[in-house]
N, C-alpha and C positions, 0 to 999 in steps of 0.2 A: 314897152312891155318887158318886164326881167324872167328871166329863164325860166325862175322857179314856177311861177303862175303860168306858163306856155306848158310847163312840162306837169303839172298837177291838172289842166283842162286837159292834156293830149291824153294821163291817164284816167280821167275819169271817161272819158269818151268812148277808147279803145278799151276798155277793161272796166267795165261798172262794177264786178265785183272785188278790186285791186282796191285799197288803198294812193292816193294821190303822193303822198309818203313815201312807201312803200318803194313808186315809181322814179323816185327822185333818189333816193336813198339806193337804187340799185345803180341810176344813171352816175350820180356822184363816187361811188365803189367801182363802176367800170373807168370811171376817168382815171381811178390812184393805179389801176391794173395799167389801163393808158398808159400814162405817166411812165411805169416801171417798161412798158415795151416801147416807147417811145426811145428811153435812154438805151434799149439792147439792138435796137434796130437801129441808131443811129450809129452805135458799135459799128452794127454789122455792116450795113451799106458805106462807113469811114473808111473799113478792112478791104472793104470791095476798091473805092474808086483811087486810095492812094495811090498802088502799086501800082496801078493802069495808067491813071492820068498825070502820074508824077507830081499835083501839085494840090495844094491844100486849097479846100473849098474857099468857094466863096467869099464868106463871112471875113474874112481876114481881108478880105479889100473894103467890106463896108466898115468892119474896126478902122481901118486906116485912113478911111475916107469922112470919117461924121467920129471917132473920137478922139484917135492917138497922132493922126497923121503920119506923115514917113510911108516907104512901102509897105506894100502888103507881107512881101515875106522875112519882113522888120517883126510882125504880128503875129507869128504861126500857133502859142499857147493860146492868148488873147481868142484868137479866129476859131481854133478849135474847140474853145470852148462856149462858144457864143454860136457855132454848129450844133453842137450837144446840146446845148438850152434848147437852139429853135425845135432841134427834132424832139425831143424831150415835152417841149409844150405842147407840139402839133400830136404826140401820143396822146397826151391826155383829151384832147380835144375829141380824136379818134375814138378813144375809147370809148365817151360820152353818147358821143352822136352813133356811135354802135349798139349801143346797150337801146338807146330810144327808136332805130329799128325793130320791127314786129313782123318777124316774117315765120312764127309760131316753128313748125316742125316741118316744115315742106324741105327744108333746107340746113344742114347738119352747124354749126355753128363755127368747126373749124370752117369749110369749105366758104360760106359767108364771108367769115375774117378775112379768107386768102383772096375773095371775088374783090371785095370792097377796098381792104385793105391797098390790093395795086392798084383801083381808079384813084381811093386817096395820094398813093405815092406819086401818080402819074398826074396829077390835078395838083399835087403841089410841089411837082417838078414843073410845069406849065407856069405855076403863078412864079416861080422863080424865075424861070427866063426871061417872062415877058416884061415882071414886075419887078423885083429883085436887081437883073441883071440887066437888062436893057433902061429902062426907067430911072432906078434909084441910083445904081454904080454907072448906066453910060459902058456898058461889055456888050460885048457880044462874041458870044462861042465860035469857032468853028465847026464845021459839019461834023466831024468823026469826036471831038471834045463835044458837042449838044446831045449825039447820040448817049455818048457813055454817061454826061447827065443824067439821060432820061433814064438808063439801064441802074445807074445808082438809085436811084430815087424809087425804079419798079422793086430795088432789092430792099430797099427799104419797107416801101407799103407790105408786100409779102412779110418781110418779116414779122411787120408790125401788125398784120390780118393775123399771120400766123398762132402769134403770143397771145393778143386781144382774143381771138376765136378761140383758142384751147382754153382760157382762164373764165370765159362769160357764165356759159351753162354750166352746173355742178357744185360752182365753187362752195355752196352752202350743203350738198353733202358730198364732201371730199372721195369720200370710200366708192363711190359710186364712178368716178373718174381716175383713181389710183394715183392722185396727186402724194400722196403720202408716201407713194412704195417708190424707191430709189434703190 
């Protein structure tokens, strides 16, 4: 089954006076939002775990291990920007699968962002360790390097709920959220 017909029944089901369009057309505008908080949240959470953990993500060993060969910190342009992509995709993903959440008015849209936003950071710091890092590369952290892992990747989500959640609701009337006034 392709997205678009999952996500044109889920809106005609939940929403019989919405357009199936409509619903697709807001999910696909929350992914490019995605997308743009994906890249500032991976900013943010990179600004976080450098200084801490001394050493460049990841990615720079899977660079080195499946394309370029050599060590990993042969790789540190290469890895960090192949960091920035993943987070980058996993934003827009977020953002998608945010906008097709319906949890109406019970719950403010920032606060959403920020709830959901860390189980995603913290759910794909998990797929990294287990899958990523033990699996594909053969690593395994030690305890106080896993923790700040996990801490990178919660600053990430937050970040990424943060952005996603401010930008969902309003964005079609700006004036209404003061996106305009700087």
């Amino acid at each position: 089954m392709d997205v678009k017909a999952a996500l044109d029944r889920s809106a005609s089901r939940t929403h019989p006076d919405e357009h199936a369009s409509s619903r697709t057309e807001h999910a696909l505008a929350a992914s490019a939002r995605g997308l743009q908080a994906g890249f500032v949240a991976t900013l943010i959470m990179t600004a976080f775990r450098l200084p801490i953990l001394r050493s460049l993500p990841p990615s720079a060993h899977f660079w080195a291990a499946y394309v370029a060969g050599g060590d990993p910190e042969d790789h540190s342009v290469p890895g960090l920007v192949l960091h920035l992509g993943y987070g980058t995709v996993a934003g827009a993903i977020f953002g998608g699968l945010f906008a097709l959440q319906d949890a109406e008015e019970a719950i403010e849209a920032e606060q959403r962002g920020l709830l959901w936003g860390s189980v995603y950071g913290l759910g794909l710091s998990a797929f990294g360790t287990q899958v990523m890092l033990k699996e594909i590369l053969g690593l395994e952290l030690e305890a106080d390097e896993l923790a700040l892992f996990h801490a990178a990747h919660l600053v990430y989500g937050i970040s990424l709920g943060a952005w996603v959640g401010s930008r969902t609701e309003g964005v079609d009337d700006p004036d209404a959220y003061g996106y305009d006034e700087a």
